[in-house]
C-alpha positions, 0 to 999 in steps of 0.5 A: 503537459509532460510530468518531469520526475523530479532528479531525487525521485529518480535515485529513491526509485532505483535504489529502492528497487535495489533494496526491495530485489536483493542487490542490497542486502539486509544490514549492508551499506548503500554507496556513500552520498560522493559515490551516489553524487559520482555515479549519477551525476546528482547534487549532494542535496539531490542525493541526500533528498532520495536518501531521507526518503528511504528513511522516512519509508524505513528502508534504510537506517543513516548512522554518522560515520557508518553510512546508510545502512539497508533495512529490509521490510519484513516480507510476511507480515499480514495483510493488517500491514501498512506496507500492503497486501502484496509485501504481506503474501509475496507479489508471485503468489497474489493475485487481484481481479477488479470486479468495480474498476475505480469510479467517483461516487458520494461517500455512503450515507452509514460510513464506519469512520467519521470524515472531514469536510474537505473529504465530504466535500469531494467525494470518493473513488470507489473499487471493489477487488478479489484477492486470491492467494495460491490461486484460493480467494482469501479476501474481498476488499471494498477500498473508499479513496478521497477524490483528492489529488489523485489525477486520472486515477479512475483510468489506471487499471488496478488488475494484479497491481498493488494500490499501495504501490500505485499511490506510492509511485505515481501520487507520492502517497505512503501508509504511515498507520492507521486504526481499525475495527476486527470482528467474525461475522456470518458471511451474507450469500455474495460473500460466501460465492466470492470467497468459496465459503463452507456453510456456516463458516464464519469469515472475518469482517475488518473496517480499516482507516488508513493515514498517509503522509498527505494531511487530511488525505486517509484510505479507507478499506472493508474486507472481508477474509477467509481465514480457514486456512490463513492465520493475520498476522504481524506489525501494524 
């Protein structure tokens, strides 16, 4: 069965990479909704649904009688960010290996935040990756996802891709915030050969809960940093 992409979905995309790229620059104006409904032969309520999206996203600011107003999301900004690791560093300069391709397992027996039934009830997709900045492995991430609404998930290939923007894109997943738990611990001998570690250096050891605009859908991240020479920081 084909997946038609919904008409608004269209215009949010374009529009969205037009901001992201720098077509549009920060505190300029987006076309207005006639010249949007002119130009791609759109309803005014199609067009106005793309653009509520990229308010919602932050994107973008609409002020009556001025129009919608372009707000860039700031691009260094830590890995703590919602809007994800690859808008924290810079898409050029990060990059993934995936040492556990996406499979659905039980949800572990000791899990750092508590679950709802509905997540109990359906499991979890779990991967594993390597992050390496400037080519140096910074963090290794162990992400839980909820085995709900994502189809065909565990057959996407992840591989220097952002799971932010894969669950944005293709499931209409987006961060909105979430809560987590930061403390310096000393790395066990997998941690210190993945991340390249001295002996005896610490690495920072972060549980993360993340909330999305699904209702009972969150992700769940641990990663394990190397802080030595990159300092977090940023909004969250």
């Amino acid at each position: 069965m084909v997946n038609k992409e919904p008409q608004y979905r269209k215009l949010y995309e374009m529009l969205r990479k037009h901001i992201l790229s720098g077509v549009y620059e920060e505190g300029s104006l987006l076309p207005s909704e006639n010249e949007l409904c002119t130009l791609h032969g759109m309803t005014r309520p199609t067009v106005r649904h793309a653009l509520d999206t990229l308010v919602k996203d932050g994107l973008i600011l609409k002020k009556q009688g001025k129009g919608s107003i372009v707000r860039k999301p700031p691009q260094n900004i830590g890995i703590l960010s919602i809007s994800g690791t690859a808008s924290a560093v810079g898409v050029r300069y990060l990059k993934t290996d995936i040492l556990q391709k996406p499979e659905i397992r039980k949800w572990p027996n000791k899990f750092a935040f508590e679950l709802s039934e509905l997540e109990k009830e359906s499991g979890c997709i779990y991967l594993e990756r390597l992050r390496y900045v400037a080519d140096q492995p910074v963090f290794y991430d162990i992400n839980h996802l909820p085995n709900i609404r994502l189809p065909r998930f565990t057959s996407r290939s992840l591989e220097n891709k952002s799971l932010f923007e894969v669950l944005r894109s293709n499931y209409q997943v987006n961060i909105l915030g979430g809560e987590q738990q930061l403390k310096a611990i000393v790395p066990g001998e997998k941690i210190k050969k993945l991340l390249q570690l001295k002996k005896g250096q610490p690495v920072l050891y972060i549980e993360r809960k993340l909330t999305t605009n699904k209702e009972g859908f969150n992700i769940y991240s641990t990663i394990f940093f190397n802080s030595e020479k990159h300092t977090i920081f940023g909004s969250f």
